[in-house]
C-alpha positions in Angstrom: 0.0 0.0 0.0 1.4 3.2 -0.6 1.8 5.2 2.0 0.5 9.0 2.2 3.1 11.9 1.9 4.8 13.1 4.7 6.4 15.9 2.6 5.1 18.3 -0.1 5.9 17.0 -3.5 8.6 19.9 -4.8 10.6 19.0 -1.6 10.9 15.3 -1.9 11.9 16.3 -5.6 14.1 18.8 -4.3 16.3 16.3 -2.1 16.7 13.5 -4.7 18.0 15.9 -7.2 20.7 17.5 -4.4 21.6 13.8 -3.8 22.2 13.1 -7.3 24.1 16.5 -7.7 25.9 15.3 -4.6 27.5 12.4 -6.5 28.8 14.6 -9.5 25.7 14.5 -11.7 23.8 16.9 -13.4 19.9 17.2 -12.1 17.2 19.1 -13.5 13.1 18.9 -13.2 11.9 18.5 -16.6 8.3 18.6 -18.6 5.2 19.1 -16.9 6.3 19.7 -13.7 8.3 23.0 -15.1 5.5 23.8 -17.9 2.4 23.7 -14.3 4.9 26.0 -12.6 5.1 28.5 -14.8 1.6 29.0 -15.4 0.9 29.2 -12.1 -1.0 25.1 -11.5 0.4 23.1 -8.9 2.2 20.6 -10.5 0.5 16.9 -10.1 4.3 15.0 -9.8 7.7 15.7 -10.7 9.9 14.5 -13.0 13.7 14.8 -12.7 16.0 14.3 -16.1 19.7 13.8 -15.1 23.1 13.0 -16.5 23.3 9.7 -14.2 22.6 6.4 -15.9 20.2 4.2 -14.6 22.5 1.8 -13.1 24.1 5.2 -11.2 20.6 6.3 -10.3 19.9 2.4 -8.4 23.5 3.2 -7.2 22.2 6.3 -5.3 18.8 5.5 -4.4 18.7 1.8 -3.7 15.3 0.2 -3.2 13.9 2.5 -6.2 12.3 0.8 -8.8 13.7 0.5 -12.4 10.1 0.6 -14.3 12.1 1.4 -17.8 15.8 1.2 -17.6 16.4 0.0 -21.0 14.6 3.7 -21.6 16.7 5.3 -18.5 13.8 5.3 -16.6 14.1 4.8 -12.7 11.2 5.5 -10.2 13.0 6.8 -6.7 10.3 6.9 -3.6 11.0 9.9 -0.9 8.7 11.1 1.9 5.9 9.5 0.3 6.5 10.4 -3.3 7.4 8.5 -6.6 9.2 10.7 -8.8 10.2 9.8 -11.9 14.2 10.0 -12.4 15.2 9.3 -16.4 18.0 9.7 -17.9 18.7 12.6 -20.5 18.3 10.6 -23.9 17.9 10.4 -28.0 15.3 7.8 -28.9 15.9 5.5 -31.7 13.6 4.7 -34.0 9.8 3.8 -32.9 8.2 1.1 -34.8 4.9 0.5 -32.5 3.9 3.8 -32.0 4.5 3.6 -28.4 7.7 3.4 -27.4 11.6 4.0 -29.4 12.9 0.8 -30.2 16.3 1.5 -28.4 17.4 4.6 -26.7 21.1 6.6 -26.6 21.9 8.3 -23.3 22.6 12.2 -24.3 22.5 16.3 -23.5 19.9 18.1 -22.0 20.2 19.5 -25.4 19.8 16.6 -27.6 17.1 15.0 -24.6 15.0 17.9 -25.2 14.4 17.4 -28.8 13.0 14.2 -28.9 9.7 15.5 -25.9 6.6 16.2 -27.6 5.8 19.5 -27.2 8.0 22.9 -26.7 5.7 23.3 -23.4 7.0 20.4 -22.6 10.3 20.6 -23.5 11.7 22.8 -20.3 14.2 22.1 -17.9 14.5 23.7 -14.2 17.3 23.8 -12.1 15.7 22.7 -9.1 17.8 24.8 -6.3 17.0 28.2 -8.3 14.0 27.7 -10.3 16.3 29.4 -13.3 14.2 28.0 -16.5 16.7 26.5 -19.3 15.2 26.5 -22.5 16.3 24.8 -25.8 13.3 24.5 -27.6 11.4 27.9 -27.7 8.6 26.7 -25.3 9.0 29.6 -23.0 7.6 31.7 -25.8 4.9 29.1 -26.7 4.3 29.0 -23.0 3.8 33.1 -22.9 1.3 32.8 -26.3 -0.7 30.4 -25.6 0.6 28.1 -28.3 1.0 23.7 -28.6 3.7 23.5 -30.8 5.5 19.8 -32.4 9.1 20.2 -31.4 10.5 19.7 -34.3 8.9 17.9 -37.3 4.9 17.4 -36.2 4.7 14.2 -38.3 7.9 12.9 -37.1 6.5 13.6 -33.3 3.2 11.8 -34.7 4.7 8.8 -35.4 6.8 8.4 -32.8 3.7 8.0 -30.4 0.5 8.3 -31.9 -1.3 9.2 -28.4 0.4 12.4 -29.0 -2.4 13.5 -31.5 -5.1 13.6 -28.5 -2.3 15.0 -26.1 -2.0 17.8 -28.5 -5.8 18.4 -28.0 -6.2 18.1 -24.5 -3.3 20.4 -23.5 -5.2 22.9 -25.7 -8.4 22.6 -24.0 -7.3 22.0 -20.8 -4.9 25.5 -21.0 -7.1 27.1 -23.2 -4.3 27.3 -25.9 -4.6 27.2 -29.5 -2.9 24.7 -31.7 0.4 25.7 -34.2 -1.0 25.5 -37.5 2.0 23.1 -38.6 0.8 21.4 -35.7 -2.7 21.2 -36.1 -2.6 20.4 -40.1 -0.9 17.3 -39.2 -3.2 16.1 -36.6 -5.3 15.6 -39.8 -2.8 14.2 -41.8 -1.6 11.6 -39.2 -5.3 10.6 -37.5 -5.1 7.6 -38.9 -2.4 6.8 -36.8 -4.7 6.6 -33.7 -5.6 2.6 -34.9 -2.0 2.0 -33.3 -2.8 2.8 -29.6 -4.8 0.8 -27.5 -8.1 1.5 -26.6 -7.0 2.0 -22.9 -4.6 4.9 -23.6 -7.3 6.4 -26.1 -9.7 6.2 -23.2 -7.7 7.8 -20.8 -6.5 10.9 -22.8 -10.2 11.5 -24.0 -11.3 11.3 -20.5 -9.1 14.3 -19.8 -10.0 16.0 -22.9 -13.7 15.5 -22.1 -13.5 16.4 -18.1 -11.6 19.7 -19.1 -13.0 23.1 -18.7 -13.1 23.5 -22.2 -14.4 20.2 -23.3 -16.6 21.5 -25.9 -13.6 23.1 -27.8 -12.0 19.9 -27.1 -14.5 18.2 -29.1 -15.0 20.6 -31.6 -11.0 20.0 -32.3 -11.3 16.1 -32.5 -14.0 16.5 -34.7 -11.7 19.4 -36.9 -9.2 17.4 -36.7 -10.9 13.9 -37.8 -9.5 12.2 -34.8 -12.7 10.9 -32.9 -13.7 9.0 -36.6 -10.7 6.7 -35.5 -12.2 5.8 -31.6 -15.5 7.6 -31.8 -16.9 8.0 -35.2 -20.7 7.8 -34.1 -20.1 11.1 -33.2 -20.3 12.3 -37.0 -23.4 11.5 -38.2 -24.9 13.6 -35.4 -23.3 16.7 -37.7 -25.9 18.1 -40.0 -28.8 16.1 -38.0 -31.6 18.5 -38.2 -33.8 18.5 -35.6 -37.7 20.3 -35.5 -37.1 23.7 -35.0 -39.7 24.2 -33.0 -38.3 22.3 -30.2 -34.4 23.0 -31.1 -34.0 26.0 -32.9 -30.7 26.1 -32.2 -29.9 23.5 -35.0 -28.7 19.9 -35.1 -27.9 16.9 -32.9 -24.4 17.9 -32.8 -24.7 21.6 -32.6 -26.8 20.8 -29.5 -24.7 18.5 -28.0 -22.0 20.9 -27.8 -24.0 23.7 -26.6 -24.6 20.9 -23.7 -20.8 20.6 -23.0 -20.1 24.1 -22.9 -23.2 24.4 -20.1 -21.7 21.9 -17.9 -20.0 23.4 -14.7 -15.9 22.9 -15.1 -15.8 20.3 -12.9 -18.5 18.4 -13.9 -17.5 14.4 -13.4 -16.5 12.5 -16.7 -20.1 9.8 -16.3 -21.8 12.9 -16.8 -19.9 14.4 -19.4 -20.1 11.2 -21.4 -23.9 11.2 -20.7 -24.1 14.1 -22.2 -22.0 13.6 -24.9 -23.5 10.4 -25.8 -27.6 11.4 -25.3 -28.7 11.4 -28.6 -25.9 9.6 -30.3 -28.7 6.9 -32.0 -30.8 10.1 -33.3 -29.0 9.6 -36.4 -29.8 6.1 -36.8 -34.0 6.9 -35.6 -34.4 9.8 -37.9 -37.7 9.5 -39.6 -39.8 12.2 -41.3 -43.8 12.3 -41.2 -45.3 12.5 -44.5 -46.0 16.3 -42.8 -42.6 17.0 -42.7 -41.8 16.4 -39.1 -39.1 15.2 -37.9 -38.7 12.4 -35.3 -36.6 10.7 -33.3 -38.4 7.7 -31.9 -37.2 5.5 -29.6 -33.4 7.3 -29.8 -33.5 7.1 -26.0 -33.5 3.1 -25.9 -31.2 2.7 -29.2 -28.9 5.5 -27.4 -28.5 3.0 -24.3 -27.2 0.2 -26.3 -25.0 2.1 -28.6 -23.3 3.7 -25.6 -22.7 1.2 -23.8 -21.0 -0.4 -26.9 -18.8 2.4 -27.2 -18.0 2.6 -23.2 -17.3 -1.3 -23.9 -15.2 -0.4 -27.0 -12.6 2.1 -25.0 -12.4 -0.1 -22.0 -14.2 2.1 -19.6 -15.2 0.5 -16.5 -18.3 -0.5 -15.2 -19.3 1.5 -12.7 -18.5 3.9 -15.3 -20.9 2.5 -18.0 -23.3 1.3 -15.4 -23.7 5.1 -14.7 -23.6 6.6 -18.2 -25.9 4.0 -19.8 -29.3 4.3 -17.3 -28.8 8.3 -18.1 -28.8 7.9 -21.5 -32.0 5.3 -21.7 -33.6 7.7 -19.1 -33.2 11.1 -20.5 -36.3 11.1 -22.1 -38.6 10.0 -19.3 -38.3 14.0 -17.7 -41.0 15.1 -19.6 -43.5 12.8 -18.2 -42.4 13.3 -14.6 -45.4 15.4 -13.5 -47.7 12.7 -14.9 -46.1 10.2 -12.9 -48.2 8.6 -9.2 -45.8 9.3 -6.5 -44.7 5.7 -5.7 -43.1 5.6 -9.7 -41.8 9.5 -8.9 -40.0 8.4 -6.1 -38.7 5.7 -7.8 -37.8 7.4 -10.4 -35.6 10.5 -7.8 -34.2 7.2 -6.0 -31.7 6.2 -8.9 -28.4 7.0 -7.9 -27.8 8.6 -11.1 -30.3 11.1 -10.2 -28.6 14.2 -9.4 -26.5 13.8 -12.5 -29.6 13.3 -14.8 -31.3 16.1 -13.3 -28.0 18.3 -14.7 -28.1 16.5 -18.0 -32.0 17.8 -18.6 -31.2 21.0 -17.2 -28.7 21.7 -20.3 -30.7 19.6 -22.1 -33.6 21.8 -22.2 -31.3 25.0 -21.8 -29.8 24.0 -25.1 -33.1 24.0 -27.0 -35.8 24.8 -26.2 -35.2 26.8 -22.7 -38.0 24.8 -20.8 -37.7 24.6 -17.0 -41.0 23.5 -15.7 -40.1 19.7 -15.1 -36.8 20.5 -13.5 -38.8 23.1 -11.2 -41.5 20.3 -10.6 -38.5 17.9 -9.6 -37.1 20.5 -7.2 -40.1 21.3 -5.6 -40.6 17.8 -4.3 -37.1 17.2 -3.7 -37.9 19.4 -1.1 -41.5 17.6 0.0 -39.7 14.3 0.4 -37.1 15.5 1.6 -38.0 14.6 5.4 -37.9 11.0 4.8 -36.2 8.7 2.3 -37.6 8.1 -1.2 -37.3 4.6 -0.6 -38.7 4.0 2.9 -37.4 0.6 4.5 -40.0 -1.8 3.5 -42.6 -3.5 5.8 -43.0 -6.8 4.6 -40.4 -9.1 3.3 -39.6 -12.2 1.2 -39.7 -13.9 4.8 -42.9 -12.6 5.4 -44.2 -14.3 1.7 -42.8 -17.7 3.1 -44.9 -17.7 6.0 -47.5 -17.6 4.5 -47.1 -20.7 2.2 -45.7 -19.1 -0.9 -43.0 -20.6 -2.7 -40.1 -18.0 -3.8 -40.1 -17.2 -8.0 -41.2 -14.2 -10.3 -44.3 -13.3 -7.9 -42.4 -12.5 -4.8 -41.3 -9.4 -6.5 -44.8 -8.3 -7.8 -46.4 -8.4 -4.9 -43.3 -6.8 -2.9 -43.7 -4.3 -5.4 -46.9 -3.9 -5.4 -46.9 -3.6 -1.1 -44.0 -0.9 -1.6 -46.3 1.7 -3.9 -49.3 1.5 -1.5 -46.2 2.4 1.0 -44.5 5.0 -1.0 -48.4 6.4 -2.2 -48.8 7.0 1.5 -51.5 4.1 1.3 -50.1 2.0 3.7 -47.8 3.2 6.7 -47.5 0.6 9.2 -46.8 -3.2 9.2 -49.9 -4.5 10.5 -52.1 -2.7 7.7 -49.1 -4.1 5.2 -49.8 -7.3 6.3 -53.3 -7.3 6.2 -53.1 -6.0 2.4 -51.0 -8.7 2.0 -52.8 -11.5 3.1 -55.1 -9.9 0.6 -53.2 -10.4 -2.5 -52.6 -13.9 -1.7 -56.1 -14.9 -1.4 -56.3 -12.9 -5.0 -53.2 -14.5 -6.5 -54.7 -18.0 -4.7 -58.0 -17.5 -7.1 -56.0 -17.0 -10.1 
């Protein structure tokens, strides 16, 4: 089990690199770690790129880990914190798309040029802060600019995950893309059927979780990208939807409108909820002979498809176990003030709830600007608020045995049954529960 820090995370960096200055070798924080300080985010780990060679680095640090020594790599634990220690390098050449098939150990110069980004391309020397620079990043860093270091399609290929890097540090950072940079996230998309799903995933989770996830998705869309993970995204561009209930235009227009409504922080089952609601109105598009437009059954068809996709990019299942219900449900919101209280309360009990309730309330605020229903649903948030939705129930399956019945499909219709006279108010204590039941048994008995 790891153990929780006992240090902030600068300062456990801080002393490995003065140890490994202490023995004669050069240490410097590189990549993200410099990039987050600069722009004023608390860096989320540190990374240390030094002249020491790995077998130095074990040398200095023993019990560390050596994770990817054949690529200089060395994970060194202190007060709590894993940093990463590598060595400064040229990378051969990559034929997986993943990972250089052999490695030279190098400059801080020559290590530099083979990182992604110029962002990410910055060294620190950790006693000074003093930033050292050989790839123009500070710049980029100052303009708000993603740029390849070096050749983009060269970067490309090295690693294709790079391609959705490129977009998430934009919309996380709200920076714009290098032209040079951006035309070949086109030219290279293809390369994305190289990476597995799982690395996909995880970069489009960031992408999609960022405050700017709907320029995030505008940009994969741009690009092409999300045809080579996502593509049933597409077809929901140029979907045209009745104007009287979305004048704001089609399926995918609206969907984004949706993203951009979210609040920053919104949590990634609900931004793929949203993302993903009326992904199978493409596929149920039908017009009246009228000219109306509809989308039946899109709700239901939506449900399947996303959990196919979910399935597709490895997400988990608690993960798709949320997203799916909100998708199959989204449509049941405008029927909720028709609903008897015991299926209301049902309905408010899912544990998806509060995130569905956000989902209809950019929904509608997307379209069509109603708020009625998600006024109605407040409103008796409040009323039930003094007890629980779902109210412990006062008869059980033991109950059902006692009296003679054998356990199969009708235990759970007439517990059902029993728990709306409860939750309609009907029925509030257990003798009067028992009574009614003893009532449907005589009726189920005739039957």
């Amino acid at each position: 089990m790891k153990k929780p820090p006992t240090i902030p995370a600068r300062e456990a960096a801080l002393e490995l690199a003065r140890r490994l200055k202490a023995a004669g070798h050069e240490a410097l924080f590189a990549g993200g770690c410099v990039r987050d300080r600069l722009l004023n985010h608390p860096p989320e780990d540190y990374d240390i790129a030094t002249s020491a060679t790995p077998t130095q680095v074990m040398g200095i640090f023993p019990g560390s880990n050596e994770v990817g020594a054949h690529f200089g790599v060395v994970i060194a634990k202190h007060g709590g914190h894993h940093i990463e220690i590598a060595t400064f390098r040229t990378d051969g050449s990559y034929h997986d798309g993943r990972r250089p098939e052999s490695v030279t150990f190098s400059t801080p110069q020559e290590d530099a040029q083979r990182r992604d980004f110029t962002i990410n391309g910055l060294f620190e020397i950790p006693e000074t802060g003093e930033v050292i620079d050989h790839v123009g990043g500070l710049a980029d860093l100052k303009a708000g600019i993603i740029r390849a270091i070096g050749d983009p399609t060269a970067r490309f290929i090295e690693d294709g995950l790079r391609l959705l890097r490129a977009v998430r540090f934009a919309a996380r950072m709200g920076f714009s893309i290098e032209p040079t940079t951006d035309a070949a996230l086109r030219e290279c998309a293809s390369l994305l059927g190289k990476i597995s799903p799982e690395r996909i995933r995880d970069e489009f989770s960031k992408i999609l979780t960022s405050s700017r996830r709907r320029e995030g998705i505008e940009h994969l869309v741009n690009s092409d990208l999300i045809r080579h993970f996502m593509p049933e995204v597409l077809p929901m561009i140029g979907c045209e939807q009745p104007p009287e209930w979305h004048p704001e235009g089609d399926v995918y227009t609206h969907t984004l409108i949706m993203l951009g409504m979210l609040a920053p922080d919104a949590p990634l089952e609900l931004c793929l909820a949203v993302l993903l609601h009326d992904i199978a109105k493409p596929p149920c598009r039908t017009i009246d002979p009228d000219g109306r437009i509809r989308f039946n059954g899109h709700d239901s068809m939506g449900a399947t498809m996303a959990e196919t996709i979910l399935r597709r990019l490895r997400y988990s299942n608690s993960v798709i176990d949320a997203v799916v219900p909100m998708v199959a449900r989204h449509m049941q919101f405008m029927n909720v003030q028709k609903m008897r209280v015991a299926k209301l309360k049902r309905f408010m009990a899912e544990p998806s709830f509060d995130q569905e309730m956000e989902l209809h309330r950019v929904d509608c605020g997307s379209s069509n600007g109603f708020t009625d229903n998600y006024e109605f649903l407040q409103a008796k948030a409040k009323e039930f608020a003094a007890e629980p939705l779902i109210p412990p129930p006062l008869v059980t399956g033991r109950d059902l045995i006692e009296l003679g019945l054998q356990p199969g499909p009708r235990f759970k219709e007439i517990l059902e049954a029993l728990q709306t006279e409860q939750l309609e108010g009907r029925i509030q204590e257990r003798d009067p529960a028992l009574e009614y039941l003893q009532q449907l048994v005589q009726i189920l008995e005739k039957t």
